[in-house]
KOLMIBA-147948 format. One record per atom (N, C-alpha, C): x, y, z; atom name. Coordinates in steps of 0.2 Angstrom, whole numbers, plus 2048, in hexadecimal, padded with zeros to 3 digits. Example, Ala and Ser with C-alpha at 12.3 -4.5 7.8 and 13.67 -1.06 7.14 Angstrom:
BEGIN
REC   x   y   z site
REC 842 7E4 827    N
REC 83E 7EA 827   CA
REC 842 7F0 827    C
REC 840 7F5 823    N
REC 844 7FB 824   CA
REC 840 800 827    C
END
This chain:
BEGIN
REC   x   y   z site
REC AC8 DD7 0B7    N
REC AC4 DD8 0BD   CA
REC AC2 DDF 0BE    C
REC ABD DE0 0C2    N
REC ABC DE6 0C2   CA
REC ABE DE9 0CA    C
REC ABD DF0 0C7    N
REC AC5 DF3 0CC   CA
REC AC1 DF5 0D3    C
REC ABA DF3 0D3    N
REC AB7 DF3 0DA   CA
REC ABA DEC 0DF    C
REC AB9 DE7 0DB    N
REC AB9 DDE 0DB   CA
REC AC2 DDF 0DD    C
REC AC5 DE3 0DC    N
REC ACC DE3 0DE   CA
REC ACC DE5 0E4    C
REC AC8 DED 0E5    N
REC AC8 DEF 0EA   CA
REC AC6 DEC 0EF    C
REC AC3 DE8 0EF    N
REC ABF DE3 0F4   CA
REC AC5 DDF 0F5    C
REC AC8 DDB 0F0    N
REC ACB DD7 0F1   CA
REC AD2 DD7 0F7    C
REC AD5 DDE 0F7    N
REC AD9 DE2 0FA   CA
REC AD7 DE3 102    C
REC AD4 DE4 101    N
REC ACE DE7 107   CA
REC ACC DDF 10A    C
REC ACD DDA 108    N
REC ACE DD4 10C   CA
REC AD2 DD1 10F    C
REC AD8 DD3 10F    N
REC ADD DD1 10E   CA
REC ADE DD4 118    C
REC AE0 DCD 11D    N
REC AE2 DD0 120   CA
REC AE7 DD5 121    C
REC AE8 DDA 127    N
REC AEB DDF 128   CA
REC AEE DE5 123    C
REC AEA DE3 11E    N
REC AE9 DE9 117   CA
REC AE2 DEE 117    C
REC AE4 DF3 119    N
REC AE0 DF7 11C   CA
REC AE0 DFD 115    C
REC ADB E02 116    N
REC AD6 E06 112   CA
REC ADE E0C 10F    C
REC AE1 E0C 114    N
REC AE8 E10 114   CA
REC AEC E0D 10E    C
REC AEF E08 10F    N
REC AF2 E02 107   CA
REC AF0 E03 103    C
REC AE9 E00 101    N
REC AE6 DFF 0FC   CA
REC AE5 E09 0FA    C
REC AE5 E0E 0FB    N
REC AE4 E14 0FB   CA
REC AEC E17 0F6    C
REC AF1 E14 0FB    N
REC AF8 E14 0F8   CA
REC AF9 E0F 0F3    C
REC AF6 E0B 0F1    N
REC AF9 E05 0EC   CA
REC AF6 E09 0E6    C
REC AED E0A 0E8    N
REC AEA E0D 0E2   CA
REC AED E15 0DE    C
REC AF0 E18 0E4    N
REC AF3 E1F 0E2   CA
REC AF9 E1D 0DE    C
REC AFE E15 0E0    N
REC B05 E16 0DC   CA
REC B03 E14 0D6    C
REC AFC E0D 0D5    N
REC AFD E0C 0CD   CA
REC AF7 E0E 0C9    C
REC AF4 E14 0CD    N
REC AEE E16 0CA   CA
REC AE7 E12 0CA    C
REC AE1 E15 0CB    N
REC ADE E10 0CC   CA
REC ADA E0B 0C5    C
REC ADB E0E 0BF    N
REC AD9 E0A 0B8   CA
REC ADF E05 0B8    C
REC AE5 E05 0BC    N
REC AEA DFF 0BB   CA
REC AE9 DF9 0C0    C
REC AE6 DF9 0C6    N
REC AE6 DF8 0CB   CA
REC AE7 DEF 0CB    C
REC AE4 DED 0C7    N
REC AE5 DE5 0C5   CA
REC AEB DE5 0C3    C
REC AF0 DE8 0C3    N
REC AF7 DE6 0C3   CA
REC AFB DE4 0C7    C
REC AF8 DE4 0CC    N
REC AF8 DE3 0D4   CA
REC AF8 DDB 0D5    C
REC AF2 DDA 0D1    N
REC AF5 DD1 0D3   CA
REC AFA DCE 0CD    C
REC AFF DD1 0C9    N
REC B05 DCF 0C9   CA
REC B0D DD1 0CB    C
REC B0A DD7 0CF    N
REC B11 DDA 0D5   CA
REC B14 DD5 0D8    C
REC B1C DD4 0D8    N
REC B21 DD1 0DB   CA
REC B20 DD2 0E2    C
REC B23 DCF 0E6    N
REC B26 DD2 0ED   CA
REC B2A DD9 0EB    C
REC B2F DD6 0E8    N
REC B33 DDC 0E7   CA
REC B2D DE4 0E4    C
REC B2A DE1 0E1    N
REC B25 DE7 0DC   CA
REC B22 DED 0E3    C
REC B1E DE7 0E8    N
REC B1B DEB 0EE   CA
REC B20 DED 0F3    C
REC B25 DEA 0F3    N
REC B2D DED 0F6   CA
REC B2D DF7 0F4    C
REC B2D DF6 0ED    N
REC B2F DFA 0EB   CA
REC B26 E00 0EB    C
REC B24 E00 0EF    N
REC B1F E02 0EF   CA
REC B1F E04 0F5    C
REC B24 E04 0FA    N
REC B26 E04 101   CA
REC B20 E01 108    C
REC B1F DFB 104    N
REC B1B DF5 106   CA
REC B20 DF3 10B    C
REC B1F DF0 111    N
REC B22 DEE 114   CA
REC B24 DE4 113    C
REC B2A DE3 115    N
REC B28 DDB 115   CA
REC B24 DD7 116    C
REC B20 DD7 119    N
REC B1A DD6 11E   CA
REC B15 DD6 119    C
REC B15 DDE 117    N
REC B0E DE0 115   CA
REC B0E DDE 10E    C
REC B14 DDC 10C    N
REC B13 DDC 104   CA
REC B12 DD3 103    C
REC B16 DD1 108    N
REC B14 DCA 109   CA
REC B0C DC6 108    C
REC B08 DCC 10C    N
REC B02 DCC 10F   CA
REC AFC DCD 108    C
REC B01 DD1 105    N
REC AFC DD4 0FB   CA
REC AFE DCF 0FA    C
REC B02 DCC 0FA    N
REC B05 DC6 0F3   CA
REC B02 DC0 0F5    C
REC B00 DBD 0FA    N
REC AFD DB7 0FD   CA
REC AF5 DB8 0FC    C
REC AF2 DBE 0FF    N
REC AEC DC0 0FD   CA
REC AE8 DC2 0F6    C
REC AEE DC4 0F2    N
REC AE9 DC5 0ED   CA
REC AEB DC0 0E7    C
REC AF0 DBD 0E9    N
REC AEF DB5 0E8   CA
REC AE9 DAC 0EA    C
REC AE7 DB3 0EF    N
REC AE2 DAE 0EF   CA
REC ADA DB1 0F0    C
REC AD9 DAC 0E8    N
REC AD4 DAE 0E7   CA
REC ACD DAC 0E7    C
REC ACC DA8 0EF    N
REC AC7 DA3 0F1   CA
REC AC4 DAA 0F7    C
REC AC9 DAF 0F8    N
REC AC7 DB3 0FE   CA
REC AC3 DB9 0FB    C
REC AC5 DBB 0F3    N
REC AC1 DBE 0F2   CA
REC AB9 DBB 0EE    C
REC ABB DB5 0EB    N
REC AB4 DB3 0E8   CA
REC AAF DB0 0ED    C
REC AB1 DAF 0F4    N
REC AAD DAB 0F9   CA
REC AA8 DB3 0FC    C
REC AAC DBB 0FB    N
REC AA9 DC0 0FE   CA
REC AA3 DC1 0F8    C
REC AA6 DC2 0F0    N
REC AA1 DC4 0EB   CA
REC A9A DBB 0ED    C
REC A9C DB9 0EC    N
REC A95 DB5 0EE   CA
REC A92 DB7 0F5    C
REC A93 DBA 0F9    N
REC A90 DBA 100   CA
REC A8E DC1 0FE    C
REC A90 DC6 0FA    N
REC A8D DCB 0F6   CA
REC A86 DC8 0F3    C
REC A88 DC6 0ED    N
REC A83 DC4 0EA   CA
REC A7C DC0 0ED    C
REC A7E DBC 0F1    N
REC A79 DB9 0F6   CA
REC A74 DBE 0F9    C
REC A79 DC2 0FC    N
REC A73 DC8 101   CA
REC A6F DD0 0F9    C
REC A72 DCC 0F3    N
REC A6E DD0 0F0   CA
REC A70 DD9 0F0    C
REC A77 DD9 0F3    N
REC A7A DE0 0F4   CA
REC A80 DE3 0F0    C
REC A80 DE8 0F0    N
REC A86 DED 0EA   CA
REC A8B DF2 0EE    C
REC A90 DF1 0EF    N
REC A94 DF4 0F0   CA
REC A99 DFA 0EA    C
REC A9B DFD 0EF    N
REC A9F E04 0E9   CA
REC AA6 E06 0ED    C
REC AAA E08 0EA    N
REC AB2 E0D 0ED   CA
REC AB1 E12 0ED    C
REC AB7 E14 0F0    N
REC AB7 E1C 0EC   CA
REC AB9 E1E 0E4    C
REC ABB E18 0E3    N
REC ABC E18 0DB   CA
REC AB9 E17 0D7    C
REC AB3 E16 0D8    N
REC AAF E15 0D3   CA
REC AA9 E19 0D0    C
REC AA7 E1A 0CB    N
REC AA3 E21 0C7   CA
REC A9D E22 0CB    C
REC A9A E1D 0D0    N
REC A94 E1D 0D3   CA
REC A95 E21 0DB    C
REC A9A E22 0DB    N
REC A9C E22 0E3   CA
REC A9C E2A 0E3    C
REC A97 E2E 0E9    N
REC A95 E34 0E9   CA
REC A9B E39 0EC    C
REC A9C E3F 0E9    N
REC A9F E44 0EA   CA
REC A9F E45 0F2    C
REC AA4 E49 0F5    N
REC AA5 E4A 0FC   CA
REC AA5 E4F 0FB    C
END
């Protein structure tokens, strides 16, 4: 999957905000970032995830109707989105 299509996908995810996905990307790097859809509880525990929050990654990127329902509604409007992690995405 491509590591924008994650970012997106994270960034769906209620109550996971730009801040998480910033620190998730920082702990596993962001060429590893798909590793994320097979972290434990315990795994985002240990990432000092909250119960809550880590509850909230594991349900969400579990479910994968919330991000494919957004890339069609992309595609539909004919639009392209970018991260900060990606080669196209302009210097600050």
């Amino acid at each position: 999957m491509q590591l924008k299509n994650i970012i997106l996908h994270l960034s769906l995810i209620k109550e996971i905000g730009s801040g998480v996905i910033q620190k998730l990307v920082r702990q596993v790097g962001f060429k590893n970032v798909a590793v994320l859809y097979h972290f434990t509880f315990e795994d985002f525990r240990r990432f000092n995830m909250s119960e809550n929050r880590s509850q909230l990654l594991i349900s969400g990127l579990n479910d994968k109707n919330l991000l494919d329902k957004e890339l069609l509604e992309i595609d539909k409007m004919q639009v392209d989105f970018i991260t900060p992690w990606c080669n196209e995405y302009p210097e600050l």
